[in-house]
C-alpha positions in Angstrom: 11.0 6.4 13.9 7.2 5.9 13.7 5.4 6.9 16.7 1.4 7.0 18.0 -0.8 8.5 16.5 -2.6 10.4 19.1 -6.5 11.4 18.9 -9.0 12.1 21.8 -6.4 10.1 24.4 -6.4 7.3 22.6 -3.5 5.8 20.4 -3.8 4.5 16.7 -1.0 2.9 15.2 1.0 4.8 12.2 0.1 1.7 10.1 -3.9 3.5 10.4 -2.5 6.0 7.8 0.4 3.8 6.3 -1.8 1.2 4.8 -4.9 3.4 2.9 -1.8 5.0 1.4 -0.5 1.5 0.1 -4.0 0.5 -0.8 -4.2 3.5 -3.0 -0.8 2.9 -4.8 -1.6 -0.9 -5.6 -4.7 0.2 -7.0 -3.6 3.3 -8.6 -1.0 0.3 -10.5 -4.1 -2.1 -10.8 -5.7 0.5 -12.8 -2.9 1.2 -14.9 -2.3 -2.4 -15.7 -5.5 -2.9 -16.9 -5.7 0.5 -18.8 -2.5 -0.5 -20.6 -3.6 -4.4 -21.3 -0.8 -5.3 -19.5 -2.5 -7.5 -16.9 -3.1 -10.5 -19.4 1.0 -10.9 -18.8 0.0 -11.5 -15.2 -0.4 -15.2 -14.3 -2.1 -15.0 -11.1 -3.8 -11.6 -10.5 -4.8 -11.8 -7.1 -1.2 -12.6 -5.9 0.0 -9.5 -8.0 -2.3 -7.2 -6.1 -1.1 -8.6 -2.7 2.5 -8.5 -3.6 2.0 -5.0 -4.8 0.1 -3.8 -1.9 3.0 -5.4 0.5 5.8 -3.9 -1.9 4.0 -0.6 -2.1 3.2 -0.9 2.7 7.0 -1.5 2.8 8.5 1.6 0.9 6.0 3.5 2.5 7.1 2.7 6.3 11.2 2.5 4.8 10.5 6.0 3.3 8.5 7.6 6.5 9.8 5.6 8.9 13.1 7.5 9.2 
């Protein structure tokens, strides 16, 4: 179960951690992609990076979560 995060008596959301984490991994694959020439495969690259960012945020909270 994800709880508060708790600093100087006031409460941030797990999600303040969760997310940089995500954002890291979708660009950590963005980067890869591109290295690899494998982005020209990609129709719409913006949706890619949203999709993988949203893919990457929910295995993150599955995985921590419990």
């Amino acid at each position: 179960m994800l709880h508060e995060l708790g600093f100087g008596g006031m409460l941030f959301s797990p999600l303040l951690v969760l997310a940089p984490l995500a954002f890291l991994l979708s660009a950590a694959t963005r980067l890869a992609l591109h290295r690899l020439d494998l982005r020209r495969f990609i129709w719409k690259e913006a949706w890619f990076d949203v999709a993988a960012f949203v893919c990457y945020l929910a295995l993150i909270v599955y995985l921590f979560g419990s």
